[in-house]
Structure formats: C-alpha cells, structure tokens
C-alpha positions in Angstrom: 0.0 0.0 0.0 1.4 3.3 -0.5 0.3 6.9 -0.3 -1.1 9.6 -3.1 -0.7 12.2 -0.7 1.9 12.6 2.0 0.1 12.7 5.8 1.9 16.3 5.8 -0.1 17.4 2.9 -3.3 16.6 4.2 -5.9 19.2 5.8 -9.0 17.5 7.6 -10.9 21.1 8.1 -14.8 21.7 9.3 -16.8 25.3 8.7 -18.8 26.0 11.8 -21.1 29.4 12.1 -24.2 30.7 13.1 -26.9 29.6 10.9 -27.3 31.3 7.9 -23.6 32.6 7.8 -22.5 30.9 4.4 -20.8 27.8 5.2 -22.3 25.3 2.5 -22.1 28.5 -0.2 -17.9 28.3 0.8 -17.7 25.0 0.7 -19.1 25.0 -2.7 -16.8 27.6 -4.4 -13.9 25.0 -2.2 -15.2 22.7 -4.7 -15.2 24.7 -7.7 -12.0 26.9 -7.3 -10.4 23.0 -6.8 -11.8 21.9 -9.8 -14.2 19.2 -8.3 -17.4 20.8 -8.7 -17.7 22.5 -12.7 -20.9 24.5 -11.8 -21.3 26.4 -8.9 -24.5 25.4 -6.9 -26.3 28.0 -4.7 -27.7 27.0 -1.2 -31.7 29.3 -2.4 -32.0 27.7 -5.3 -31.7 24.1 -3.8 -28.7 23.5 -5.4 -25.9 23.4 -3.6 -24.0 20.2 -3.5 -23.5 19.7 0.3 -27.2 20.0 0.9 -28.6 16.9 -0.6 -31.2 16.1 2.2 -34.7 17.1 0.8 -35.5 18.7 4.0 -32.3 20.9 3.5 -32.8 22.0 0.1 -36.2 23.1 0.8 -35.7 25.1 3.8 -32.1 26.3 2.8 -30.3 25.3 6.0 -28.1 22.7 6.8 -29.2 19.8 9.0 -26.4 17.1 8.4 -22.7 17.2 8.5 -21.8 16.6 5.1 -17.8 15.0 4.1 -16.1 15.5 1.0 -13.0 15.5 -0.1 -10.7 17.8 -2.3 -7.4 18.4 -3.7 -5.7 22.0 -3.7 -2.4 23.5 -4.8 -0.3 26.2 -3.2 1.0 29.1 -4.8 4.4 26.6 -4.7 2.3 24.2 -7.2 2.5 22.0 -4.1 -0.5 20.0 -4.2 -2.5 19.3 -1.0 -5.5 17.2 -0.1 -8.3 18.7 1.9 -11.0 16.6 3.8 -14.3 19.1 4.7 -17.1 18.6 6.8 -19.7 21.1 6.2 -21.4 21.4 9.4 -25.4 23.1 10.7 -25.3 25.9 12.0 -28.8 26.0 13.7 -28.8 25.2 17.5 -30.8 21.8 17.3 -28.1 20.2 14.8 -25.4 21.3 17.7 -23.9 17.4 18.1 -23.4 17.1 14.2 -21.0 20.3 15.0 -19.6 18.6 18.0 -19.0 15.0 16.8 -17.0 16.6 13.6 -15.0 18.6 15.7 -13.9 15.7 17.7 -12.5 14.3 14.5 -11.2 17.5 12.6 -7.3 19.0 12.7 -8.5 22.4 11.9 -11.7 24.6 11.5 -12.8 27.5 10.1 -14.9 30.0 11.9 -17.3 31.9 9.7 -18.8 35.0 11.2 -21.4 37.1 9.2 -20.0 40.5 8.4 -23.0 42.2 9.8 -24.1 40.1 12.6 -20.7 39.1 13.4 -20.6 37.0 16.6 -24.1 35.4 16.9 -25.4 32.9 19.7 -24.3 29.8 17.7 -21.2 31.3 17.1 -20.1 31.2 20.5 -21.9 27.5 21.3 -19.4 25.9 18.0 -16.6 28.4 19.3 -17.1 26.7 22.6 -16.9 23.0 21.6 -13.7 23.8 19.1 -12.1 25.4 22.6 -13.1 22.1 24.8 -11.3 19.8 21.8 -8.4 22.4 21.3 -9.4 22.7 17.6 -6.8 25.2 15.9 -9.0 28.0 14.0 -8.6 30.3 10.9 -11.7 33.1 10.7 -13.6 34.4 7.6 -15.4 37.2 7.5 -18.2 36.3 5.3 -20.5 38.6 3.4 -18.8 41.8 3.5 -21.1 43.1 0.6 -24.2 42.9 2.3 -25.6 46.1 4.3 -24.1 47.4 8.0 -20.9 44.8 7.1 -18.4 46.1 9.6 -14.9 44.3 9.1 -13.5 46.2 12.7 -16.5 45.4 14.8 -16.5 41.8 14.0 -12.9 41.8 15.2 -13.9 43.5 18.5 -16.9 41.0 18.9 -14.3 38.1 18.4 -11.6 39.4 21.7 -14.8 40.5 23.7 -17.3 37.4 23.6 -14.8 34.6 22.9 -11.0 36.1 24.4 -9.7 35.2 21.0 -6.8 36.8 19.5 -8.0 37.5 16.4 -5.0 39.0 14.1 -6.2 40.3 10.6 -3.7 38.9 7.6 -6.2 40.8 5.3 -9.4 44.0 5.1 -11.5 44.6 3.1 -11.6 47.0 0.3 -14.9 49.1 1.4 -17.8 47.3 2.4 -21.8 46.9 1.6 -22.2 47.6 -1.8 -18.3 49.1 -2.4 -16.7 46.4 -1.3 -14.6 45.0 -4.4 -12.2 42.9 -2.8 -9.1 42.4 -0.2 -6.1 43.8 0.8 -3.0 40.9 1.7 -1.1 42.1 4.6 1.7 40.6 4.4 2.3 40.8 0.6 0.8 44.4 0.9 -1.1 44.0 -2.3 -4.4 44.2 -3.3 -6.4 41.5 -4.7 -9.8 41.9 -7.0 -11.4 38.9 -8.7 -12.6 38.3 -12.3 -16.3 39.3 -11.7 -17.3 37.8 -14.9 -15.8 34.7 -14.7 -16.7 33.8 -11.8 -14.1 34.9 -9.3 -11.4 32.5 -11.2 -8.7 34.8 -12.1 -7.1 37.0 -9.5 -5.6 39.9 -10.1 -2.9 41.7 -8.1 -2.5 45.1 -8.2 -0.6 47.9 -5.7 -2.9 49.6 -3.3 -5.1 52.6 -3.7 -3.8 55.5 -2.1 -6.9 56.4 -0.4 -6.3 52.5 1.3 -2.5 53.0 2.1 -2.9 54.2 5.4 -5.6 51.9 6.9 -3.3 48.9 5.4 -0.2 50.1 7.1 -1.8 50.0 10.5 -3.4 47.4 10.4 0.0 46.0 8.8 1.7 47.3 12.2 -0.3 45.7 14.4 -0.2 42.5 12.0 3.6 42.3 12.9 3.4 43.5 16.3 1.0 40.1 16.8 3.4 37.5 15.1 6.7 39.2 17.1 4.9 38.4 20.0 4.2 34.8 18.8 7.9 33.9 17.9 10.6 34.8 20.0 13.4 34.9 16.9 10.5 37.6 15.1 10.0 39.3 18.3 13.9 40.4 18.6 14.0 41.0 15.1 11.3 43.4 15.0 12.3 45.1 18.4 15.6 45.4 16.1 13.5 48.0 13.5 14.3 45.3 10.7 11.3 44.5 8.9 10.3 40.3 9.0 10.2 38.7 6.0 6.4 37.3 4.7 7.6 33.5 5.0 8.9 34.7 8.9 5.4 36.1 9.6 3.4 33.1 8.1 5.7 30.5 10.7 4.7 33.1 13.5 1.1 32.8 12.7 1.3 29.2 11.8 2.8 28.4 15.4 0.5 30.4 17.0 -2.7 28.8 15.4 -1.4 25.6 16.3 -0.8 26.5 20.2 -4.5 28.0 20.2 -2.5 31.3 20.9 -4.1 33.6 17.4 -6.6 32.9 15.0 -5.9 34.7 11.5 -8.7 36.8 10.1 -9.9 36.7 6.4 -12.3 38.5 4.8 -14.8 38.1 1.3 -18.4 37.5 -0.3 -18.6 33.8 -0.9 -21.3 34.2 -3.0 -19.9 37.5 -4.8 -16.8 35.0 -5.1 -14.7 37.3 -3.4 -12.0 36.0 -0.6 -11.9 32.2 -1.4 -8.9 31.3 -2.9 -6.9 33.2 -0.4 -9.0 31.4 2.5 -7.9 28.2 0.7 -4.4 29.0 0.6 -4.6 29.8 4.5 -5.9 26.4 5.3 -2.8 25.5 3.7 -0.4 28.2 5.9 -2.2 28.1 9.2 -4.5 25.1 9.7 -2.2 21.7 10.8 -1.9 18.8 9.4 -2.5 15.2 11.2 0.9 15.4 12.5 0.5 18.7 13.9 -2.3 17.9 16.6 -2.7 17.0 20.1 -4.5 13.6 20.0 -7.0 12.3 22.9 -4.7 9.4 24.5 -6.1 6.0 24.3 -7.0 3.4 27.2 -6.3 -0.3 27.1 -10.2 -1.9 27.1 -9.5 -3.7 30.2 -8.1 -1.1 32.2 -9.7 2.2 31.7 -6.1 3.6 33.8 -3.6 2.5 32.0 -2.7 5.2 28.7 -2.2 3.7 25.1 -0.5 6.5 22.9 -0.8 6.0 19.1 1.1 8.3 17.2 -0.4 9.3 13.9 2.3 7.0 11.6 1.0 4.4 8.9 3.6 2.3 11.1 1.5 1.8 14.3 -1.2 -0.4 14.6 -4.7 0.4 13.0 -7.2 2.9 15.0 -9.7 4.8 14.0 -13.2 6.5 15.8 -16.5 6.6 14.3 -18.0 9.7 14.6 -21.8 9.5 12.2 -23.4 6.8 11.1 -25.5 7.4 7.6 -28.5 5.3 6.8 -27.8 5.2 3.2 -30.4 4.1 0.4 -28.1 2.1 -2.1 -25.2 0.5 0.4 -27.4 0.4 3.8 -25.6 1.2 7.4 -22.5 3.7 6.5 -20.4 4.3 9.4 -17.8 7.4 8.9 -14.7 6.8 10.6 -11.3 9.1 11.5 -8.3 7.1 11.3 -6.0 8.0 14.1 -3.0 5.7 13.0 -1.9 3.2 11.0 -3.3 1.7 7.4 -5.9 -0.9 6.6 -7.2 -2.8 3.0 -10.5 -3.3 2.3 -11.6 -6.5 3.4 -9.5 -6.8 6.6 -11.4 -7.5 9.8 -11.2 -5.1 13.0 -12.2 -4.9 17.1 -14.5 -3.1 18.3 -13.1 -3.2 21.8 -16.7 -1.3 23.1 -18.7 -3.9 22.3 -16.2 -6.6 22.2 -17.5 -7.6 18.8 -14.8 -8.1 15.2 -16.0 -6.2 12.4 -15.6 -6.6 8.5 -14.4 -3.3 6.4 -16.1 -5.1 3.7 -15.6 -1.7 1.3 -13.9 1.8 2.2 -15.1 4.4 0.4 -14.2 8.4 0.0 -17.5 10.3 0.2 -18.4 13.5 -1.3 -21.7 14.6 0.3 -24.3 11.9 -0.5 -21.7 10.5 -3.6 -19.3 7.4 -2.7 -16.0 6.6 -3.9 -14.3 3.2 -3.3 -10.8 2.5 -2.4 -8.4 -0.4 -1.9 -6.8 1.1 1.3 -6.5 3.9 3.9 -4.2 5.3 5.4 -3.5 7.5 9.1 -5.3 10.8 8.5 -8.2 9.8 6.6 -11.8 10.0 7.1 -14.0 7.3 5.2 -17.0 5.4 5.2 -17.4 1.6 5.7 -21.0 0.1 4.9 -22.8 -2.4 6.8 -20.9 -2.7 10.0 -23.0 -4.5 12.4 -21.8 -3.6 15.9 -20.2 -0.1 15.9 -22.0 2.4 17.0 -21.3 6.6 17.1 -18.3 7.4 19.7 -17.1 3.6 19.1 -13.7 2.5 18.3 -12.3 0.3 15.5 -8.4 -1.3 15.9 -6.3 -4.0 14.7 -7.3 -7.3 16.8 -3.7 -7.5 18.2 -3.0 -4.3 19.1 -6.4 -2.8 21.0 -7.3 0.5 22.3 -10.2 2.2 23.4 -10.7 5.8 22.5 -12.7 8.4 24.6 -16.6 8.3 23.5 -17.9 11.4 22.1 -20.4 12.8 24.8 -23.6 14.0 23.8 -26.5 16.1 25.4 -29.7 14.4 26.8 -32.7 15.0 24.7 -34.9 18.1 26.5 -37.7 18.1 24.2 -40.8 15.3 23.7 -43.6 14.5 21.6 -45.8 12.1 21.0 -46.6 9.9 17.8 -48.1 7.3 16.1 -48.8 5.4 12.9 -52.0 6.3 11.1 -52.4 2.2 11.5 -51.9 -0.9 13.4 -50.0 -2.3 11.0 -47.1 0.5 10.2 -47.0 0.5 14.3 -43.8 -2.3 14.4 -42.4 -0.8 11.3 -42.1 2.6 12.7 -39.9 0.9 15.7 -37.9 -0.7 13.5 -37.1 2.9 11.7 -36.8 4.9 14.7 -34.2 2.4 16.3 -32.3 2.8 12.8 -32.8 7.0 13.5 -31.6 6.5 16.8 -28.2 4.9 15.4 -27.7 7.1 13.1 -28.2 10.3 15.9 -27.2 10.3 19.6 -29.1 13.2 20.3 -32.9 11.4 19.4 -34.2 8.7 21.2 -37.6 7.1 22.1 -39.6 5.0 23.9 -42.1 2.9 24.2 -44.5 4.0 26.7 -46.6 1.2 28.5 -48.5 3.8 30.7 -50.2 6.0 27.3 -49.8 3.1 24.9 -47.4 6.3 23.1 -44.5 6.2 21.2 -42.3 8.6 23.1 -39.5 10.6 20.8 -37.4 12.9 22.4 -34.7 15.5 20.8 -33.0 18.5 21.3 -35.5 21.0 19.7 -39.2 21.4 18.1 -37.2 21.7 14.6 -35.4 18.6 15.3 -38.4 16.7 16.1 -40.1 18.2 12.8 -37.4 17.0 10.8 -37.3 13.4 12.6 -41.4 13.1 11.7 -40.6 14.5 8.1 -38.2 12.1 7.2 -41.1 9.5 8.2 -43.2 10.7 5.9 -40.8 11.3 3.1 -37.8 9.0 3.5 -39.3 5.9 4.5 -43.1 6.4 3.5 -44.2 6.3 6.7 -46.8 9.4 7.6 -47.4 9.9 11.3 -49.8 11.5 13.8 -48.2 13.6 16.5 -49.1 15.1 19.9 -48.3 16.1 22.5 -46.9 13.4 25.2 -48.8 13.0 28.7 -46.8 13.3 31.9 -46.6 10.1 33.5 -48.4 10.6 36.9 -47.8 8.5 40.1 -49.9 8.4 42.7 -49.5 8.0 46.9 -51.2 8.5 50.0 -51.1 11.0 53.0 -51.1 9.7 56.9 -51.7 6.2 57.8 -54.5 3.9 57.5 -55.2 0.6 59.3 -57.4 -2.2 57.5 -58.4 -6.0 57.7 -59.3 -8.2 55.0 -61.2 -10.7 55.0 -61.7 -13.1 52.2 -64.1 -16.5 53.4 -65.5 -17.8 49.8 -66.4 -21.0 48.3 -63.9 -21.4 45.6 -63.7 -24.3 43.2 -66.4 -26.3 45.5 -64.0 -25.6 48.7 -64.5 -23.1 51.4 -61.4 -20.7 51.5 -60.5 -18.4 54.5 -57.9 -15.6 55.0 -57.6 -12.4 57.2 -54.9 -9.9 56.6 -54.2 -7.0 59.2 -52.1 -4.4 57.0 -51.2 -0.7 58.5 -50.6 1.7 54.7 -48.3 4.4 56.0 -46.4 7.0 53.5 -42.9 7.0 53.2 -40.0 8.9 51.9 -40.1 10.1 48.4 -38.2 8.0 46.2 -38.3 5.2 48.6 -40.7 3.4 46.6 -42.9 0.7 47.7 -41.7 -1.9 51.3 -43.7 -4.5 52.4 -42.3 -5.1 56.4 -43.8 -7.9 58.3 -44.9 -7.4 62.4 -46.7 -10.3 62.6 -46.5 -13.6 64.1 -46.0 -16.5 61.4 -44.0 -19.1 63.5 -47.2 -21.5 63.0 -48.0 -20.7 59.9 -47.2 -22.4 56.6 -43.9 -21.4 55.1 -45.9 -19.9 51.3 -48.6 -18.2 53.6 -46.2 -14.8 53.9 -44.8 -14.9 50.2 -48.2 -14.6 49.0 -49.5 -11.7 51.9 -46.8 -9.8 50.0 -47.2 -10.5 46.5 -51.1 -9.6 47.2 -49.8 -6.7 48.5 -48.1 -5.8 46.1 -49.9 -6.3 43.3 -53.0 -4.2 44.9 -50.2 -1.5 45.3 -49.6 -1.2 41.8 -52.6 0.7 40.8 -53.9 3.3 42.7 -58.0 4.7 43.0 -56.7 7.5 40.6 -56.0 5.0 38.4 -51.8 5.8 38.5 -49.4 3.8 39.8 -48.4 3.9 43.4 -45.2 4.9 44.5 -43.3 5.7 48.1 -45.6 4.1 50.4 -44.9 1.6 53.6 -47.2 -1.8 53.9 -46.7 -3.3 57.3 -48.3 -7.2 58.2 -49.9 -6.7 61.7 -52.0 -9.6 62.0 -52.5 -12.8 59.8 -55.7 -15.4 61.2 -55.8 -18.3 59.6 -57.4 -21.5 59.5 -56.2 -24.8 59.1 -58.7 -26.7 57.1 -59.5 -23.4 54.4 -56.6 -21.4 54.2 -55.0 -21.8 51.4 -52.3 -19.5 49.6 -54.8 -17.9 47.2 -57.4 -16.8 50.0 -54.4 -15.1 51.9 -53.3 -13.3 48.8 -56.7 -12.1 48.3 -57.2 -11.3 51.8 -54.2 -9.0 52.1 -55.6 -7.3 48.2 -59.0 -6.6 50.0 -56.9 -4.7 52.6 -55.1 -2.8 50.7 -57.5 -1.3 48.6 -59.8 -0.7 51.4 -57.0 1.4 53.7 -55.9 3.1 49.9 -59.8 4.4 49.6 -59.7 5.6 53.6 -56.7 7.5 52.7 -56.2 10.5 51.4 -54.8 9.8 47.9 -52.0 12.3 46.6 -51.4 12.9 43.0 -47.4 13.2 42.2 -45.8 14.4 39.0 -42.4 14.0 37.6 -39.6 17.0 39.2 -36.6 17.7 37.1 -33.2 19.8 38.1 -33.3 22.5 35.7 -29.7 24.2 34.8 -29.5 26.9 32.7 -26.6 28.4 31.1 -26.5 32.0 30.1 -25.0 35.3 29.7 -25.8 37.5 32.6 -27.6 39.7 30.7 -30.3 37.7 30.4 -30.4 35.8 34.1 -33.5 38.0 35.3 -35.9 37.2 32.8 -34.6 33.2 32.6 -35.6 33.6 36.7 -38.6 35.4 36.5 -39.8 32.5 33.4 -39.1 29.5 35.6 -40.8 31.1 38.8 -43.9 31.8 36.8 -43.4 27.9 35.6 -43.6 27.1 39.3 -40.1 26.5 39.3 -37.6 26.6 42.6 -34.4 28.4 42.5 -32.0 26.9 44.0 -28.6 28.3 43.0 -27.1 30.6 40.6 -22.9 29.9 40.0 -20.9 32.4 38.3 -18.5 30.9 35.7 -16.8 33.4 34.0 -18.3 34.6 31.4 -21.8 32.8 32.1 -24.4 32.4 34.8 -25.9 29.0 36.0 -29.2 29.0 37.1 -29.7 26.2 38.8 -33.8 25.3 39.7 -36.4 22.3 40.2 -39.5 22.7 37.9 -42.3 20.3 37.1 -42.2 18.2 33.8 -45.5 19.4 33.0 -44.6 23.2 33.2 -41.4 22.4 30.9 -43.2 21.6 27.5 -41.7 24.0 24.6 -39.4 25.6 27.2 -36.7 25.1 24.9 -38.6 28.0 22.1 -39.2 30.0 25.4 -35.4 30.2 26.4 -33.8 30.5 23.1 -36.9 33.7 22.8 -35.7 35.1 26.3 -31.8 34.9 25.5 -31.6 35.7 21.4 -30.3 31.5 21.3 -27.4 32.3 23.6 -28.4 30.3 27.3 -28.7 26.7 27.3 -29.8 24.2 29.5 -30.1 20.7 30.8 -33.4 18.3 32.6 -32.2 15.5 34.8 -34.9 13.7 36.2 -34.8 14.4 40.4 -38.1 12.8 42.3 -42.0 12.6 42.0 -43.2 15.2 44.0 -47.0 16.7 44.8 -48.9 17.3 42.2 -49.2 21.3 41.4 -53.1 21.0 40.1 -55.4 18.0 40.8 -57.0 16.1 37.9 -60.5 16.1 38.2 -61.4 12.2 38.4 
C-alpha cells in the first residue's frame, strides 16, 4: 500500500457558524475553485451540492454534517488534499458540530459581516475550545448592508477572548466592497467578476487604502513578534520580517491555540476564497501537527495507550456519524487515528467486544461514494454495513487494541408524542426509529406502557419536525403527533389501618384468610416496602410470600388510576385456619386490605420533578428567573463561571413543554440548559377524576 498524498499534505478542516452565515455556499466555491465541482450550486436555489437532504434544500439550511474530499495546490504548485465537513449551523443540529469537531485537525470560523458574533457562534466556538481545535476566521458577506470588518474583530476578543489578528481588510464594504487587501504581501487583490471569481488579479494599493493597510500591517507584525521569540527580537531590532517569517509566527500560533488569523470576502460575490484556501494550507495543521485524545487499554480504563499518527502503528480509528444510506445500507464514517488498513480486513471493536468486517472503504463527497483499496492515518472514510459499531465507538487491529474516549452528547430536553395512522405501520415505525436513533445520539424514544405512546425525544421542536418529516418522506411512513402525557404516580397522605377478609367457596371448597395491614407513607423515592410485624412461626412457610405478593400487586394501581409509588405496607396480624386457608385466600385477603386502607386515605397525585440548569449570559439571568418562577419552578442556585451564569432550579415536567422555544426567545439562542430527572413530588393542580 502506498500513499497519493503525503500525511503532511493533508488538511481535515470543518466550517462552523451561526446559521445562515454561508458555510455550505464556501464549501461549494472550495469545490469549484479546486476543480471538483464544474458549476457552482447555490444554497436558495436548492442546489448546492453539500445539501442533498430534501428537508435541507427546501428550507435552505443545513441539517447534516456533510464529508467531502478535495485536492488543492499552493502558490508553490505543491498539491494538498483537503477533507471538509460542512457542518449546521442551527442550534438543534449542535452534536453534528460537536462529533466533527472531535475528529477534525483544523476549523474554520465563519462570522457574518453584519451580525458578526451570533449565539451559535459562541456555542461551535465553545466546543472547538473544549477539543483544542486550531481555527482560521472568515469574514463572510462583506457586501451585504451594515458589514463592519472592525467590529467583528472587536466581537471576536470580547465574547470569545480570542486573538483574532487580521492577515487581510477589506476593500470598502456593503455595496463598495470590491475585494481584499494581503497584509503581508501588501497587495491588493480583486477577482474576475465575470468569470466567476477564477482569475485574480494583483494590483498595488489605492492611495486612499495606504494608510488603513499600514496600521493594520503594524499591528499584524506586532502580533506575530509576540508569537515567535526569533521575530519578536527581530522586529524590536526596527528590521522589517520577511512574509515566509510572519506566516511560521502565525502558523505556530494557530497551532498553540495562541491567534486565529482573520480573512475576509463574499462567498457568494466570489470574493476572498482562494486566499482562504491557501490559509488552510499556511495556518490550519496537518494530522501530524495535533494534540490527540490518549487511548486506554479496554480492560483497564487507567492504563494510557499512545498511538502516534504513523502508517507504522497499529490500526485505529473513531467513528463519529453513522448514515443510513439508500443504495449501500448502514455507512459508518470513521477518522483514522493511526496506522493503514485494506478493504476487506477485519477489526475490534473493543466497546462492544465484537470483530467487524471493512467489507468496502469508500471516500464520500456529500451523499456521492467513492471506493478505495486502502487507507491510510489521517483519513476520514465510510465503511457500509458494519454491524456492531455504534457513534463514539472505536475500531483497531485485533492484536494491538485501544479504546478511545466516546464522544459525549446532550440528553434529549424536548418530547412528543406519535403514532402510525395504522396498526400495521406501528412495528415498522420501531424498527425505523431504532435505525434513526443509530444514526443520531441526540434522538431517542420510547415505548410507553403507561399512554400506549410512542415517546421521541430531541433537542429541539425543529429537530423533532425533521425526525417526523423524514417519516413521511424517507421511508413512507406518515405519522400522527401530539403532545406526550406526563406520566403521573400516585401515593397517599397519613396512615390507614385495614383488615381483609376473604371466606368464599372457591372451586367447590371453602377458602378463609384475614390480613391485618397498616398503609403508611414514606419517603419520596423510597418506593414501595412491604415489612412484616406479625407472628407466622405456625403458619405455613408460602402463607407470607403470598400476603406480600397480594400486596403488592393491589399496590400497583392506585384509586386514581396511576401507579403507586413511596408508600410503607406493614403485616400486623394474619388469622388463619387450618382446614381453608390456602395461599390464594391469603393473597386475596391482604388485596382486600389494601385497597380498602388506599380508599380511607387520602390519595395524593405526584408528578415527575426535574433539576433544571440553565446556562447564560448574565444579561439575560433576570428574565430566565422570572420565566421559571412563573413555571412554578424553585431556585436553587445561581454559580458564576466566567463569562456565564448558571441557574440552577427544580421545575415540574409538565410546566417544561416548549421551554426550549421559550429560552432560546428570552436569551436571542445564547443560554442553554439541561433536565435530569430528580423525584416525583406533589402534584401542582389535581385532575379532576
């Protein structure tokens, strides 16, 4: 096996943004400036290569990390391959962002050159920073209106604590803007209009630009001295550094998370691209050039496995999205960390302890497939049909296993109800959503016993929409929704002391059983305990199995009709007779007494708490407190951790529907927040029964 393109030549780069900022419209002019694409496709006209999901072409948004693969050459003629992953941008498609930045080298940040930092922004900014993910930044549609080149630059050191150091500005802005200046060739550079953006041309600057490029020039240089100690003496020297000494000062600073270079363009003007091509090249590493997530031994979760990234070590790679594809079925995309495999070749999953066949390796480029023989450290590919692997599982050679860190994903916050239009689609709508659940971490559902509902559960409204539209469309399988119902429980208040008695004729034999039971409540969460005070030396041994299983069967349904939950049975007294008792009549004895104490109680209807924390700017705490109070939350905290606020609170499940629309309202999509499930508690509003 050998190599087309050295590991030092390869780029695997994702574009992460707000929604709306112009990451697939890059991505495409990547593709056409490198030759791969002949025709430009536009993201409004449904066009656009990346977005191939029906859903995504009709709403013009992206809703699946899309792969594909490029080459690209240098101004040296050197040629390079880069692997992109085209990521969402809107806050319910979040984990698609997070799972490719666990696997990428290098990213670039797009920011909107008139909203500049926006509320997804910071969340993708976030996760790059909590993976150490090297960035470059473009500043995307400088032509629009109120573009302010300065002031995204400002937003970038106030909301993140970036360094963000300009390489280029713009050439006016709005409708002036006609293209860059390069700081460190100090040129200008303008773009064939009417061909497309294809040819560039370099010219000197305008005079009326000279001074504005000279300080920002300054403080270019003043930035790489202080990245570089053999620049910084130079330049506190007065000699001027050469433009290959300021790229290696940028370069090492990207790479030690230190600066993140600035572009600028129109992506779909075709203004900036090449140049942002050529500085994934400069500033964005290569697979030999990253700080990798050690590896564990699978048997002891202590002891470190390093595998450096060399076509020499043994095979390892992460899967990071799994793909239910039309043609080739289960397509699981995995990042290989080291070493080389063939196609054909069998691998351990060490997570489930399972061997799996790479019966085909394949390139992809969007929803297109490429096979290949072999591949190599540094890749990302697809292998179909793997039957065991699931997202955040390793792959590695059989003699040489290692267990990589899963990729950790946020509960679902967000459910609905749903069901097939008919009995018969009801099995085959399981069988779909199971192969939805593989393919994303963030959706699950369940089978509810209680409402006889099929339970989904994502991140967001949109998310769920999507989920029920690829029912419909995908696999032909339309749905009714609702909403779901809280899942009541029900105990009592005080304690109650009752007999039963149960003296029947029963299958032509008088039975007889008396049951003394005291129903007491108990702690919350305790649950349901059967204790025994009574006396059954002389009775037979089966006599008090049964007293409890009567018990606690009768316990299982309360007069409300929920089930009952955190309360104490005690045995007081058990009379029995020799000739007629049996097993059954004490069962039924100890039943009668339990349901008669549950009616002389007073019944309490509980409902489902959860611990609410909210994460937000402090800008927005008061109105996040005031919402959940008026949603009969509890506050119970609020932590301070620089830059953000937690709120910290106990709300009822059935106050929480559509809370996630609510926040995302109240903060402008910047707070975020978690449910974990804490205790049933009382019951805010009686049903009426």
């Amino acid at each position: 096996m050998s190599r087309s393109v050295e590991i030092s030549k390869l780029r695997n780069i994702g574009i992460m943004a707000h929604i709306d900022a112009g990451k697939t419209t890059t991505t495409e002019r990547f593709l056409f400036y490198s030759g791969y694409l002949h025709k430009i496709g536009e993201v409004d006209d449904g066009t656009a290569f990346m977005d191939y999901m029906i859903q995504e072409k009709e709403r013009g948004i992206t809703i699946t990390s899309a792969a594909t693969t490029t080459t690209w050459k240098d101004e040296t003629g050197t040629s390079y391959r880069i692997n992109i992953i085209d990521t969402p941008g809107h806050v319910d498609f979040t984990a698609e962002v997070q799972r490719s930045l666990r696997v990428l080298d290098g990213a670039i940040a797009l920011f909107c050159g008139v909203g500049g930092v926006e509320p997804q922004s910071e969340t993708v900014w976030h996760q790059a920073d909590m993976y150490s993910v090297p960035r470059i930044a473009f500043v995307n549609k400088m032509d629009r209106t109120g573009a302010d080149f300065a002031r995204v630059l400002k937003m970038m050191k106030s909301k993140f604590g970036a360094n963000p150091v300009a390489v280029q500005i713009p050439i006016g802005a709005e409708d002036t803007f006609i293209g860059c200046i390069d700081l460190i060739k100090m040129k200008a550079i303008y773009f064939d209009f009417e061909n497309q953006g294809i040819n560039i041309i370099e010219e000197e600057i305008p005079d009326d630009w000279k001074q504005k490029a000279n300080e920002y020039r300054e403080k270019l240089i003043e930035s790489a001295a202080e990245l570089d100690d053999m620049l910084l003496e130079k330049y506190l020297n007065g000699k001027t550094p050469e433009a290959s000494e300021i790229k290696a000062a940028l370069r090492k600073g990207t790479l030690e998370l230190k600066a993140v270079p600035v572009l600028c363009g129109s992506s779909l003007r075709n203004i900036g691209v090449q140049p942002l091509i050529n500085a994934v090249i400069e500033y964005l590493p290569s697979p030999l050039e990253v700080k990798y997530f050690d590896g564990f031994d699978p048997d002891n979760h202590e002891k470190i496995i390093k595998r450096k990234p060399a076509d020499s070590e043994p095979f390892s790679a992460l899967a990071f999205k799994i793909l239910s594809d039309p043609y080739v079925g289960k397509l699981t995309f995995l990042r290989v960390y080291s070493g080389t495999a063939k196609a054909g070749e069998t691998m351990l999953n060490p997570s489930s302890g399972k061997r799996e066949r790479l019966i085909k390796i394949m390139t992809m480029h969007a929803n297109r497939r490429d096979e290949v023989e072999d591949t190599f450290t540094g890749d990302i590919i697809a292998v179909p049909q793997l039957r065991f692997t699931r997202t955040g599982d390793t792959l590695c050679d059989q003699k040489h296993p290692v267990l990589y860190e899963k990729i950790q994903f946020l509960e679902p916050v967000i459910n609905q109800a749903i069901e097939a239009k008919t009995l018969a689609d009801q099995d085959r709508m399981l069988e779909i959503l199971e192969k939805i659940t593989d393919e994303d971490p963030t959706f699950k559902f369940k089978n509810d016993e209680e409402s006889g509902q099929i339970i989904i559960s994502g991140v967001g409204e949109l998310h769920l929409e999507i989920i029920v539209d690829r029912l419909n469309r995908e696999f032909n399988l339309p749905a009714k929704v609702g909403k779901p119902q809280v899942a009541y429980r029900e105990t009592i208040s005080g304690s109650v002391r009752k007999s039963g008695i149960f003296d029947k004729p029963t299958g032509g034999k008088n039975q007889f059983g008396e049951v003394e039971i005291e129903l007491e409540q108990s702690e919350r969460g305790e649950g349901i305990k059967i204790l025994n005070k009574a006396d059954t030396a002389k009775l037979p041994k089966t006599f008090l199995p049964a007293i409890e299983q009567g018990i606690f069967d009768a316990l299982q349904v309360g007069i409300q009709g929920y089930q009952m939950v955190d309360v104490r049975a005690t045995i007081l007294k058990i009379n029995s007779d020799n000739e007629t008792s049996t097993d059954l009549s004490m069962k039924i004895a100890a039943s009668i007494a339990v349901k008669d104490a549950c009616r002389a109680a007073n019944a309490v209807l509980l409902e489902p708490y959860f611990e609410i924390e909210v994460v937000s700017p402090e800008d927005y705490v008061g109105d996040i407190i005031a919402d959940l109070n008026s949603r009969h939350g509890r506050i119970e905290g609020i932590e301070q951790r620089q830059p953000l606020q937690i709120v910290k609170a106990l709300a009822p499940l059935s106050e929480m529907f559509g809370y996630v629309t609510k926040l995302r309202s109240l903060s402008q999509g910047r707070a975020v927040y978690t449910m974990t499930f804490s205790r049933y508690d009382t019951a805010l509003i009686r049903q009426n029964y």
